[in-house]
PDB file of N, CA, C and O in Angstrom:
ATOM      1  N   UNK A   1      74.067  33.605  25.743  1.00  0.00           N
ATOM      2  CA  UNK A   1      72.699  34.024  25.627  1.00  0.00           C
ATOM      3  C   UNK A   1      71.879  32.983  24.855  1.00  0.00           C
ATOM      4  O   UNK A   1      70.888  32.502  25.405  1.00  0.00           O
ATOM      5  N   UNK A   2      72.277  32.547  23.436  1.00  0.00           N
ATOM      6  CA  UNK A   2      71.959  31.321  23.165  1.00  0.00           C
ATOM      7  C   UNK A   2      71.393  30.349  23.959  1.00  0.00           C
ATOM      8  O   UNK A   2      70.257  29.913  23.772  1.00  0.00           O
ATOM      9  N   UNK A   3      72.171  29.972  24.880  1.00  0.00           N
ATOM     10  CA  UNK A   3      72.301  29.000  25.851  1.00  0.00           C
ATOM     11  C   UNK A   3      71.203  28.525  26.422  1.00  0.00           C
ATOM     12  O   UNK A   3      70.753  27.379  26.405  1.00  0.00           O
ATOM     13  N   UNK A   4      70.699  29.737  27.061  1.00  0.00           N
ATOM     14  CA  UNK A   4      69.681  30.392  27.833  1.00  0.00           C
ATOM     15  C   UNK A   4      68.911  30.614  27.401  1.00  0.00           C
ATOM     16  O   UNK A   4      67.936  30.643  28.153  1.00  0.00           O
ATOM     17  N   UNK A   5      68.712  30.853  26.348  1.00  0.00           N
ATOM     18  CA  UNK A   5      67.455  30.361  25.421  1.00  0.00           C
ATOM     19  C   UNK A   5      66.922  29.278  25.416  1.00  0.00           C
ATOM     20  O   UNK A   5      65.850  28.869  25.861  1.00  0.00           O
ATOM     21  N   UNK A   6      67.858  28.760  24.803  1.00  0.00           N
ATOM     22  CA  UNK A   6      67.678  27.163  24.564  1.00  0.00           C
ATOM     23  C   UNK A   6      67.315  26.261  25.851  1.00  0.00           C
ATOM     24  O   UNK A   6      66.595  25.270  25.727  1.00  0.00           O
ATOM     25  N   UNK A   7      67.799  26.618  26.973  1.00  0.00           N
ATOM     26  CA  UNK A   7      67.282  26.042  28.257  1.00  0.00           C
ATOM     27  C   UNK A   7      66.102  26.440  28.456  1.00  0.00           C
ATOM     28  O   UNK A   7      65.425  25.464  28.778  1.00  0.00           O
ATOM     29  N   UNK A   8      65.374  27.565  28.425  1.00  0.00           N
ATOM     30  CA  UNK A   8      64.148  28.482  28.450  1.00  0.00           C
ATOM     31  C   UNK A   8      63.379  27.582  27.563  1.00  0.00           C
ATOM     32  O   UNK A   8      62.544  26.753  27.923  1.00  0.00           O
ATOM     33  N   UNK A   9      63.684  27.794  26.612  1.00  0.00           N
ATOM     34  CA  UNK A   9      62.769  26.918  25.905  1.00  0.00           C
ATOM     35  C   UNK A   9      62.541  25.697  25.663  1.00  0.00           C
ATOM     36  O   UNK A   9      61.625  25.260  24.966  1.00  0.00           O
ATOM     37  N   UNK A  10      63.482  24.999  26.309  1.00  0.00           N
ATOM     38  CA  UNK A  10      63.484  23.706  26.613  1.00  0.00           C
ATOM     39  C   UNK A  10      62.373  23.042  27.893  1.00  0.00           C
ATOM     40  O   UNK A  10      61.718  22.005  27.998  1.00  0.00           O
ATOM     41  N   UNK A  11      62.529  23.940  28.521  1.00  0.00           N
ATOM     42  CA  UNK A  11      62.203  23.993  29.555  1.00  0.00           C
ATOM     43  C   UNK A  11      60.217  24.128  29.768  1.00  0.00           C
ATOM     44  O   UNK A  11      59.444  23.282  30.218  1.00  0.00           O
ATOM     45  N   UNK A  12      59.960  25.381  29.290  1.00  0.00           N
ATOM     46  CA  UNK A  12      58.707  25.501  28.756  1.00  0.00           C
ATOM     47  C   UNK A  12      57.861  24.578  28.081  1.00  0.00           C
ATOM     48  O   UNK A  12      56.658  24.410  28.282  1.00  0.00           O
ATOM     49  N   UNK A  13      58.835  23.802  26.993  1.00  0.00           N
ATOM     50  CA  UNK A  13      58.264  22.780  26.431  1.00  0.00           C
ATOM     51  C   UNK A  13      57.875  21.565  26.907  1.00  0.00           C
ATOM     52  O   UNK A  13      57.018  20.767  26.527  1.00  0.00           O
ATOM     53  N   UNK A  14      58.841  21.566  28.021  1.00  0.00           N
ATOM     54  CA  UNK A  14      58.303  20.317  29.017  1.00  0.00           C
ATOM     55  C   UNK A  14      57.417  20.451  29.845  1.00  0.00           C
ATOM     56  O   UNK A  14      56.757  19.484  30.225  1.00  0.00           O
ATOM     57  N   UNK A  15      57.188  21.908  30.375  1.00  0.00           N
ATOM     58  CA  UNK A  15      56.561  22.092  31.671  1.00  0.00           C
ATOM     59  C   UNK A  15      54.728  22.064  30.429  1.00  0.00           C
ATOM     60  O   UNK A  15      53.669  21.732  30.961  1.00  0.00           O
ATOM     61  N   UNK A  16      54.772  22.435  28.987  1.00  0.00           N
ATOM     62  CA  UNK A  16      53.624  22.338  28.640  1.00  0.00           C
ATOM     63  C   UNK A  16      52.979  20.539  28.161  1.00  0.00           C
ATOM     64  O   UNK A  16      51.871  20.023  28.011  1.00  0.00           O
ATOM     65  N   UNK A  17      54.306  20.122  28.070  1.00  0.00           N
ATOM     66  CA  UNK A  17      53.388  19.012  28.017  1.00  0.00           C
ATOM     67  C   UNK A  17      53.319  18.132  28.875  1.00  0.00           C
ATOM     68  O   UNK A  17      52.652  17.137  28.591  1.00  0.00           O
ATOM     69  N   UNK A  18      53.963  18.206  30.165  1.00  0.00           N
ATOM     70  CA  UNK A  18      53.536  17.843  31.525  1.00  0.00           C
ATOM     71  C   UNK A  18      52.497  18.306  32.245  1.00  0.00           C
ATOM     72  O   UNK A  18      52.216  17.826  33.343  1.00  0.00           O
ATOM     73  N   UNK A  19      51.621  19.589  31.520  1.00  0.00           N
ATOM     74  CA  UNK A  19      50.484  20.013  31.902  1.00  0.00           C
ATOM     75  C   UNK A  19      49.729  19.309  31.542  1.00  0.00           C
ATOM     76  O   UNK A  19      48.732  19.145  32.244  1.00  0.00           O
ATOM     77  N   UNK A  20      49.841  18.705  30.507  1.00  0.00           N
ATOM     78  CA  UNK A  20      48.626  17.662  29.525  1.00  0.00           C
ATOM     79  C   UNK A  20      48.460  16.750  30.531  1.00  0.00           C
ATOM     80  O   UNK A  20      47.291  16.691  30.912  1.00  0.00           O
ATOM     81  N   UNK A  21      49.450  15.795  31.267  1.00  0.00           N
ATOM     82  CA  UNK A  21      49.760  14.590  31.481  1.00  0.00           C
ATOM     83  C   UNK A  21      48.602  14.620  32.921  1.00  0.00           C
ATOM     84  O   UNK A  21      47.721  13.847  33.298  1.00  0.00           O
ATOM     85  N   UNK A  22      49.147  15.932  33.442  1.00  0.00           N
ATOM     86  CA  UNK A  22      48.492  16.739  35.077  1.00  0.00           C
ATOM     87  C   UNK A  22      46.652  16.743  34.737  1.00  0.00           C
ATOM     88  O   UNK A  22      45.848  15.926  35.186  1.00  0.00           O
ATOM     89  N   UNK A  23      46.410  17.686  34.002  1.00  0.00           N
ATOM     90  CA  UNK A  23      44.986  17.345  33.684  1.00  0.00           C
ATOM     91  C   UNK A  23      44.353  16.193  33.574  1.00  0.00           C
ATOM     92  O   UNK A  23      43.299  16.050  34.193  1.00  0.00           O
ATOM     93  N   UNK A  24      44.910  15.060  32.701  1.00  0.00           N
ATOM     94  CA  UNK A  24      44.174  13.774  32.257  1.00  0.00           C
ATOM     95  C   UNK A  24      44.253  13.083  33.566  1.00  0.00           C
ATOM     96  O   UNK A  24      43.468  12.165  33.801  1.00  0.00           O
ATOM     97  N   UNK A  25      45.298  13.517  34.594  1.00  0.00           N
ATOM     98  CA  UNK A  25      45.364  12.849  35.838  1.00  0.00           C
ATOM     99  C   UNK A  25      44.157  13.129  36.824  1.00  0.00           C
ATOM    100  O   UNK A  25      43.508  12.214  37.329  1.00  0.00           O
ATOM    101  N   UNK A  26      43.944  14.288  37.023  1.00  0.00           N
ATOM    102  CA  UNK A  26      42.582  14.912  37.908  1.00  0.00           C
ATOM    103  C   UNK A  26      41.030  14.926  37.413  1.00  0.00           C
ATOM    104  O   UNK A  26      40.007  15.278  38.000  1.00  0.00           O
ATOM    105  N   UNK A  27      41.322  14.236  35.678  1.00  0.00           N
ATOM    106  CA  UNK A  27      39.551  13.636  35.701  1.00  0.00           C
ATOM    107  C   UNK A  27      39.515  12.014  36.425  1.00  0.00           C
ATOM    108  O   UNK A  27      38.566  11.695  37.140  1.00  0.00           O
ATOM    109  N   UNK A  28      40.283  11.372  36.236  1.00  0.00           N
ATOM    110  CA  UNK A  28      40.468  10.011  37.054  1.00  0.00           C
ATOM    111  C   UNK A  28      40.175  10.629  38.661  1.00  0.00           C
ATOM    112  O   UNK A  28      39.797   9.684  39.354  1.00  0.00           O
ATOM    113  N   UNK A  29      40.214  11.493  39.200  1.00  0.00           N
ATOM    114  CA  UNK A  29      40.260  11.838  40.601  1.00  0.00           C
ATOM    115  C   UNK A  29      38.599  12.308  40.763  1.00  0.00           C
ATOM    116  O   UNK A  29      37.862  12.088  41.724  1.00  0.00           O
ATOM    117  N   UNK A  30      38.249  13.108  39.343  1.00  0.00           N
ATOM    118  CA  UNK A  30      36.598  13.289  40.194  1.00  0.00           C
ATOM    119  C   UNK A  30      35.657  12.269  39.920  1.00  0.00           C
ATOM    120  O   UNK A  30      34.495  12.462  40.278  1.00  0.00           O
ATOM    121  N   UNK A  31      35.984  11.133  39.299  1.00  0.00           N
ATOM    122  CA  UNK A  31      35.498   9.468  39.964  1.00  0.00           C
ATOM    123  C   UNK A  31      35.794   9.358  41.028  1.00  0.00           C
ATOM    124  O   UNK A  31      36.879   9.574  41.568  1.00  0.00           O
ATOM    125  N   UNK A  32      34.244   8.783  41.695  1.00  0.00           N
ATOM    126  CA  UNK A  32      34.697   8.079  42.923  1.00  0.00           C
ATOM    127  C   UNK A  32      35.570   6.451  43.287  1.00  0.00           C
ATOM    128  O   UNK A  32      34.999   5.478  42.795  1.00  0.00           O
ATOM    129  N   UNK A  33      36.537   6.227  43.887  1.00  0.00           N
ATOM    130  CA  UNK A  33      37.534   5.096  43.586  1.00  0.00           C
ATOM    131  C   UNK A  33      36.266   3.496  43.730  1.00  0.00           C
ATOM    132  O   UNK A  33      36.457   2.363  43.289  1.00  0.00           O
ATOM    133  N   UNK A  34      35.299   3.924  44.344  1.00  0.00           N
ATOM    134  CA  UNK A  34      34.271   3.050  44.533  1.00  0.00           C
ATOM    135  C   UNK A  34      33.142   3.285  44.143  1.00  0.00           C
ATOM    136  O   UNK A  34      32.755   4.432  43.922  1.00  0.00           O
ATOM    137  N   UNK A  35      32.209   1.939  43.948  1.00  0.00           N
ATOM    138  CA  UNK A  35      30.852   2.223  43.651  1.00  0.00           C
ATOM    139  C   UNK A  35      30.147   2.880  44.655  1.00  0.00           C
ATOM    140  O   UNK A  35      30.758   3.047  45.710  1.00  0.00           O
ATOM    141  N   UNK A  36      29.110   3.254  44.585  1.00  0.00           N
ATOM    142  CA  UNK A  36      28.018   3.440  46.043  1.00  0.00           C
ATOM    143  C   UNK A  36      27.339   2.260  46.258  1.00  0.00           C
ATOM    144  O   UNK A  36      27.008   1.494  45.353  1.00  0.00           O
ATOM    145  N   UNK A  37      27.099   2.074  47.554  1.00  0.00           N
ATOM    146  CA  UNK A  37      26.540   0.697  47.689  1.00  0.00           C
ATOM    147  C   UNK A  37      25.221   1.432  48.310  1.00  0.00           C
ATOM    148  O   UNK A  37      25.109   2.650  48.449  1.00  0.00           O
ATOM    149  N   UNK A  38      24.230   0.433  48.661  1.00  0.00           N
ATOM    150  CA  UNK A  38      23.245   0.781  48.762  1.00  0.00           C
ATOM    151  C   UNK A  38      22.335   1.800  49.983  1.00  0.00           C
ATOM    152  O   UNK A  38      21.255   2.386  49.913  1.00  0.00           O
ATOM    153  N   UNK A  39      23.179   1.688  50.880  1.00  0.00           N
ATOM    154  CA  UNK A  39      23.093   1.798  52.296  1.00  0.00           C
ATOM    155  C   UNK A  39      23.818   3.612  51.859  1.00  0.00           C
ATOM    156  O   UNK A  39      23.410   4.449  52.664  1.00  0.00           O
ATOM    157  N   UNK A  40      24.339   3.932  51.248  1.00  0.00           N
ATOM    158  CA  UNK A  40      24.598   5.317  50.812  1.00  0.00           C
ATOM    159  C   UNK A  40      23.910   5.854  49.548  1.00  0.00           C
ATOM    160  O   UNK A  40      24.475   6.833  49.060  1.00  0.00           O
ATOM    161  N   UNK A  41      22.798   5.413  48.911  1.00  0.00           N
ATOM    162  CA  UNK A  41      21.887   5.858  48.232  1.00  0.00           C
ATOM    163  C   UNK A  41      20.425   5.262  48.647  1.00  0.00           C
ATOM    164  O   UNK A  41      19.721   4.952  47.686  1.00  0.00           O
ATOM    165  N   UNK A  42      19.923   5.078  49.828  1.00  0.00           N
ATOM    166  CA  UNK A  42      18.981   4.970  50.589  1.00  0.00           C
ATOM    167  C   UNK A  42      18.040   6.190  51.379  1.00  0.00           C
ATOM    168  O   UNK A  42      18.406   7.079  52.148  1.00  0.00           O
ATOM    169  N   UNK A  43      17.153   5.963  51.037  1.00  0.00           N
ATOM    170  CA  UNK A  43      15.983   7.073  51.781  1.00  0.00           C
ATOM    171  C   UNK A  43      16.153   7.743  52.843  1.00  0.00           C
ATOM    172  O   UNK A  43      15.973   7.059  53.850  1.00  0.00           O
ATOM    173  N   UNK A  44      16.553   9.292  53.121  1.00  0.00           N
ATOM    174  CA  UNK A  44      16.450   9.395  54.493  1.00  0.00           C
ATOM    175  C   UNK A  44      15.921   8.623  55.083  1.00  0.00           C
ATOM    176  O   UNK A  44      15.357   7.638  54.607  1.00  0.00           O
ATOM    177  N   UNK A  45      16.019   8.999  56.567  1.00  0.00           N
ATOM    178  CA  UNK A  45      15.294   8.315  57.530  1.00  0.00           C
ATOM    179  C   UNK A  45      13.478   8.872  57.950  1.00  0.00           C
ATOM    180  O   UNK A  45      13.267  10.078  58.087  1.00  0.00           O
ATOM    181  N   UNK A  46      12.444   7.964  58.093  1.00  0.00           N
ATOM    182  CA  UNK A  46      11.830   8.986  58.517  1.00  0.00           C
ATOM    183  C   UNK A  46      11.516  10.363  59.983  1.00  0.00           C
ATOM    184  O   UNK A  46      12.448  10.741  60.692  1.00  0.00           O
ATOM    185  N   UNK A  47      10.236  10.833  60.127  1.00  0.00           N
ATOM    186  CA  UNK A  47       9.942  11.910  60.970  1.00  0.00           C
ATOM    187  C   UNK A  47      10.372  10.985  62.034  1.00  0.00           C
ATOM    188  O   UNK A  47      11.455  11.102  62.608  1.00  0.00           O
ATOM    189  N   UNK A  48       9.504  10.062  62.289  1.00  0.00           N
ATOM    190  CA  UNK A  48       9.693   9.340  63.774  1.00  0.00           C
ATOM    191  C   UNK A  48      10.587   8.361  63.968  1.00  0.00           C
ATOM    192  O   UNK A  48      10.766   7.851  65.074  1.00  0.00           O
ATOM    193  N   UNK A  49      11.347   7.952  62.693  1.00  0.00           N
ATOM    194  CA  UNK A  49      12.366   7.024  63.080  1.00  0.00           C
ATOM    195  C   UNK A  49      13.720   8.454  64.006  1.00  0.00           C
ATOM    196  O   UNK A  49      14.309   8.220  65.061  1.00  0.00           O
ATOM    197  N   UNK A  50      13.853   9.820  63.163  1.00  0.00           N
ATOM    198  CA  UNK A  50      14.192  10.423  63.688  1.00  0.00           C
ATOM    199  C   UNK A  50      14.268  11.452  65.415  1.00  0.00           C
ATOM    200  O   UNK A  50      15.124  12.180  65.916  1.00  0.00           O
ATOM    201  N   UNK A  51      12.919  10.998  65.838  1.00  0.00           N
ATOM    202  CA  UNK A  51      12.489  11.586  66.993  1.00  0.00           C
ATOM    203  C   UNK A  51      12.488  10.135  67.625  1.00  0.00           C
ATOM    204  O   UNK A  51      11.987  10.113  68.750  1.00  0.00           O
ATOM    205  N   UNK A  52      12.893   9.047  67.197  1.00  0.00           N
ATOM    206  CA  UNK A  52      12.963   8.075  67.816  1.00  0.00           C
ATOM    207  C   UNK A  52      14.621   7.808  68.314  1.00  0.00           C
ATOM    208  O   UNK A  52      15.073   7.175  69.268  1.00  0.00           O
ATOM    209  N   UNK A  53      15.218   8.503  67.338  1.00  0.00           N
ATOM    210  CA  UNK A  53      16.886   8.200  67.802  1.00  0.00           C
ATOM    211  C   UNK A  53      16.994   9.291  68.600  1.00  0.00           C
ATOM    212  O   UNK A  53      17.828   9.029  69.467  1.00  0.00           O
ATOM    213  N   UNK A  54      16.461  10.641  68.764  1.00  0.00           N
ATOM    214  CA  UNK A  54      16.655  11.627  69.719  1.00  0.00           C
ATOM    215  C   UNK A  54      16.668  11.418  70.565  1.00  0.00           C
ATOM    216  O   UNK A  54      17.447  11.809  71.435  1.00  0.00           O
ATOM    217  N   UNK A  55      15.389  10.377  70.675  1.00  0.00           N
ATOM    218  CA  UNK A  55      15.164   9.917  72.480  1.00  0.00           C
ATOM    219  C   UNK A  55      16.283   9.287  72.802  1.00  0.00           C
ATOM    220  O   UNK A  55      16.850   9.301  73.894  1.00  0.00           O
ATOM    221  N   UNK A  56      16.685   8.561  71.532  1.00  0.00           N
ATOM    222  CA  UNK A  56      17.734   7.659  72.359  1.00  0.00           C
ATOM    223  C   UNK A  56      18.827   8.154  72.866  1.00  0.00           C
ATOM    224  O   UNK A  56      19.531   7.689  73.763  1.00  0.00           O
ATOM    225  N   UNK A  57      18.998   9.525  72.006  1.00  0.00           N
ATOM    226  CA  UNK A  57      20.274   9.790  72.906  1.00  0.00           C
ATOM    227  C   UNK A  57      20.106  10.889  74.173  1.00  0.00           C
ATOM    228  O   UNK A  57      21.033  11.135  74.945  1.00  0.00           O
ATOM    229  N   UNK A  58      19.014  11.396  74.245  1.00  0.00           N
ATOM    230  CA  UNK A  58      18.599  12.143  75.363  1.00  0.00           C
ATOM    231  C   UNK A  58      18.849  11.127  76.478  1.00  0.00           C
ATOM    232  O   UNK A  58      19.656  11.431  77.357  1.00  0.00           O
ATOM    233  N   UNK A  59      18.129   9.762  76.520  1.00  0.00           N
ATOM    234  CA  UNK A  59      18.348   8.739  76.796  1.00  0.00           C
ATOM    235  C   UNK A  59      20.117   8.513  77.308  1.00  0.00           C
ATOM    236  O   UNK A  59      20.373   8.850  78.463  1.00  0.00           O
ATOM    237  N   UNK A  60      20.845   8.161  76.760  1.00  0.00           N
ATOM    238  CA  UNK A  60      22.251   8.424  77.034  1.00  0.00           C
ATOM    239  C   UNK A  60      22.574   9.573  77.484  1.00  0.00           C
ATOM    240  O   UNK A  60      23.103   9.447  78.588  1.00  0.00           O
ATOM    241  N   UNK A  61      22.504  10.662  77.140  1.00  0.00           N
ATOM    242  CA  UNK A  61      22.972  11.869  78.056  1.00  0.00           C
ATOM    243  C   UNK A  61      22.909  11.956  79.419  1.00  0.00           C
ATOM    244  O   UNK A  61      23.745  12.340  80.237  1.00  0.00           O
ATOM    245  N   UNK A  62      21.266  11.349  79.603  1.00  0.00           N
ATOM    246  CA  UNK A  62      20.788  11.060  81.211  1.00  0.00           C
ATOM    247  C   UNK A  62      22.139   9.842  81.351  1.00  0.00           C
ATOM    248  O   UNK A  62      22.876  10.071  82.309  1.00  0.00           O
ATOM    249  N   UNK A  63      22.349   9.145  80.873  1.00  0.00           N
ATOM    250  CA  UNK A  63      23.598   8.086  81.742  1.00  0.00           C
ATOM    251  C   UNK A  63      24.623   8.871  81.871  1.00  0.00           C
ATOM    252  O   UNK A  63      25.202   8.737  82.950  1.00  0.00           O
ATOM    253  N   UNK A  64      24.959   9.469  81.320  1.00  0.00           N
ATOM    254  CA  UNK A  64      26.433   9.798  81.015  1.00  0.00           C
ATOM    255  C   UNK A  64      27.024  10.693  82.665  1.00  0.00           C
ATOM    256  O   UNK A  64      28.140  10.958  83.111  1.00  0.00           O
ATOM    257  N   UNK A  65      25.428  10.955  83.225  1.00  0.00           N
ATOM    258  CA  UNK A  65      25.313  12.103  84.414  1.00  0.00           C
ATOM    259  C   UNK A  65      25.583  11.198  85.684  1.00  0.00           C
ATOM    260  O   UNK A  65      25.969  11.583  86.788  1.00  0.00           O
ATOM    261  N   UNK A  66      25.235   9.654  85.202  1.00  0.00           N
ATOM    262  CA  UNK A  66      25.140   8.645  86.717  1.00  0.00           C
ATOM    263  C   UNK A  66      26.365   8.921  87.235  1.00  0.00           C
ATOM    264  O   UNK A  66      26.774   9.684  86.360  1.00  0.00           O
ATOM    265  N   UNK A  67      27.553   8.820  88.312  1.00  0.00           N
ATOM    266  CA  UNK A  67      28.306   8.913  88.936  1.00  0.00           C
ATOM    267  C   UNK A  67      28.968   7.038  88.866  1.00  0.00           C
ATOM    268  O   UNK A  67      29.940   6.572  88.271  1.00  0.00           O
ATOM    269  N   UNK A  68      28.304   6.616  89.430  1.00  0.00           N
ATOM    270  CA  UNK A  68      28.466   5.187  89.942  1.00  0.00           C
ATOM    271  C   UNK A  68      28.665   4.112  88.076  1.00  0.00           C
ATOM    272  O   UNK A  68      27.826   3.566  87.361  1.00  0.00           O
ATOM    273  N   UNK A  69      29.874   4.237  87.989  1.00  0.00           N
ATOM    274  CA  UNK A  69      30.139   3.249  86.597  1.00  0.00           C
ATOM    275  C   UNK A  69      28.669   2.068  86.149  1.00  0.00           C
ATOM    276  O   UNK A  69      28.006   2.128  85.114  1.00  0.00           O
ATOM    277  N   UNK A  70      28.452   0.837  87.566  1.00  0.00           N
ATOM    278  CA  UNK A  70      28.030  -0.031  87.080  1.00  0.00           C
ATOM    279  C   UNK A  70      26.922   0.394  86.832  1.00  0.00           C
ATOM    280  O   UNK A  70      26.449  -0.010  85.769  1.00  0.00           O
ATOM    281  N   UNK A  71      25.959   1.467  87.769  1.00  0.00           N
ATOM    282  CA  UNK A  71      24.723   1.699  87.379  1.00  0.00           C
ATOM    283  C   UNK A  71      24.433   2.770  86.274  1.00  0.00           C
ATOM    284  O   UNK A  71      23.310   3.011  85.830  1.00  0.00           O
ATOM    285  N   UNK A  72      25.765   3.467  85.833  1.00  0.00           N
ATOM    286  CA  UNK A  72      25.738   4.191  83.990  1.00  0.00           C
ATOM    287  C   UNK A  72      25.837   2.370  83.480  1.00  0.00           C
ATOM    288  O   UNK A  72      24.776   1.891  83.079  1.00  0.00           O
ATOM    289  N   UNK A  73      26.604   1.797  83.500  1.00  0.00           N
ATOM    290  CA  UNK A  73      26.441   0.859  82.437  1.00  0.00           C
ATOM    291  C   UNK A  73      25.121   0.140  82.551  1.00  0.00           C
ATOM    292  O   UNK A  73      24.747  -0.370  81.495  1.00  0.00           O
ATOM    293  N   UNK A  74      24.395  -0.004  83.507  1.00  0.00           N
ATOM    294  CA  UNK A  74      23.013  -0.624  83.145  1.00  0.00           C
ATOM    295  C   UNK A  74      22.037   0.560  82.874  1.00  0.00           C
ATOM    296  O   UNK A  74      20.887   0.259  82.554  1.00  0.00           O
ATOM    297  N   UNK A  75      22.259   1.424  82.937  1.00  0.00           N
ATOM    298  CA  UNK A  75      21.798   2.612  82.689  1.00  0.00           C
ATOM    299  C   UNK A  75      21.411   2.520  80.476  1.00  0.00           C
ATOM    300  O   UNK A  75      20.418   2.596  79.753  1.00  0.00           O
ATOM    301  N   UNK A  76      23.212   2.286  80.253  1.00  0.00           N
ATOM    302  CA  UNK A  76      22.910   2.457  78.829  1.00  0.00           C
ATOM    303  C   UNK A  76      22.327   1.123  78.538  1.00  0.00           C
ATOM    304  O   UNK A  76      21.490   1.034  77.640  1.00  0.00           O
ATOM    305  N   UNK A  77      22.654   0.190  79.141  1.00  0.00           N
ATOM    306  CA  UNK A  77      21.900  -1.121  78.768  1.00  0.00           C
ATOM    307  C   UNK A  77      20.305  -1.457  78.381  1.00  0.00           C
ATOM    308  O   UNK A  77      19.801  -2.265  77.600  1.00  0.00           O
ATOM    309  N   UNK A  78      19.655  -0.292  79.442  1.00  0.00           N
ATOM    310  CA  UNK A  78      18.351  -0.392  79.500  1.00  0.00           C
ATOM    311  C   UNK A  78      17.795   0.710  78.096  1.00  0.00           C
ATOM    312  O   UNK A  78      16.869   0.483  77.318  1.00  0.00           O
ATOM    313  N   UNK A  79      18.595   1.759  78.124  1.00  0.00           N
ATOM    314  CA  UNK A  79      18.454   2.431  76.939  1.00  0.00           C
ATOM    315  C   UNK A  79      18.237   1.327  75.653  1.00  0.00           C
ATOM    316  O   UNK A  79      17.117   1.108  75.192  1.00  0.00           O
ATOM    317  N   UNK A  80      19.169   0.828  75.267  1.00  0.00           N
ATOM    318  CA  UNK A  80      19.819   0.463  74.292  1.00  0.00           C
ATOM    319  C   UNK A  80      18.453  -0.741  74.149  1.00  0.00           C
ATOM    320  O   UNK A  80      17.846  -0.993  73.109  1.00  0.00           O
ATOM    321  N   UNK A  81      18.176  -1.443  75.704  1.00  0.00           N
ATOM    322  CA  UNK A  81      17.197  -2.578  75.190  1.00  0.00           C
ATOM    323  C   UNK A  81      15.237  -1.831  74.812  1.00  0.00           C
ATOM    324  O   UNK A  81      14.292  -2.334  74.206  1.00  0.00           O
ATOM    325  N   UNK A  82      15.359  -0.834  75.348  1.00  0.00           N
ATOM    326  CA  UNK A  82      14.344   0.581  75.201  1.00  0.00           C
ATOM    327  C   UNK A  82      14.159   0.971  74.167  1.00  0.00           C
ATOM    328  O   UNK A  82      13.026   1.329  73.844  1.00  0.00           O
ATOM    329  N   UNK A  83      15.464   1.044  73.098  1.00  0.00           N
ATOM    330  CA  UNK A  83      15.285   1.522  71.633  1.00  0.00           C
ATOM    331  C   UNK A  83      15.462   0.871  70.725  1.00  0.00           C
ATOM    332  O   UNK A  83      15.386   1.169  69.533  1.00  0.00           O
ATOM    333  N   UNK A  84      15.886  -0.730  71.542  1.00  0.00           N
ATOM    334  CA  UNK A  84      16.138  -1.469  70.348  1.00  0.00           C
ATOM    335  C   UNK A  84      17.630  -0.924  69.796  1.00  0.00           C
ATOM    336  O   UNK A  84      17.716  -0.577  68.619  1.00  0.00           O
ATOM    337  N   UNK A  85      18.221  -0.892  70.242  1.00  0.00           N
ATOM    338  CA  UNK A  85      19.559  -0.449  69.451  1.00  0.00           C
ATOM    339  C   UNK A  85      21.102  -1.616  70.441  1.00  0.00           C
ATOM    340  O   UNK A  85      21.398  -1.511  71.631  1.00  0.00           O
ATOM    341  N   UNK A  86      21.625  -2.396  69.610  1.00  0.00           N
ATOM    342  CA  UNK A  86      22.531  -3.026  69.608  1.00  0.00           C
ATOM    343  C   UNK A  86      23.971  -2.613  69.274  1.00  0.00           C
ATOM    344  O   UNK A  86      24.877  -3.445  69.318  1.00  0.00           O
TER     345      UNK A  86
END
């Protein structure tokens, strides 16, 4: 019975100060591993830059319907030279 104590409490004592070790580990985790660069703390977009990419892909949807490969691919081509998008 001793024994078993002594393992019990051996035991406990480790599992509490391996809790310490566990915590100090998961504030390092709610840092982000990187900075933010700029392009992810930048201004939405605006009203019409937004109703401007809609078109574009309304724009693509209409290709996506062509049947005939080469004329979807000039299809998105003309889009793409239409919205300015590369």
């Amino acid at each position: 019975m001793t024994k078993l104590m002594s393992i019990l409490t051996a035991s406990a004592l480790a599992l509490s100060l391996s809790s310490g070790a566990f915590a100090a580990g998961d504030k390092a985790q709610d840092q982000p591993a990187y900075p933010k660069t700029q392009d992810q703390t930048a201004a939405p977009p605006s009203a019409e830059q937004s109703k401007k990419y809609e078109e574009y892909l309304v724009a693509l949807k209409k290709c996506q319907d062509v049947q005939d490969p080469v004329k979807q691919q000039n299809c998105i081509e003309q889009a793409r030279q239409k919205y300015n998008r590369m």
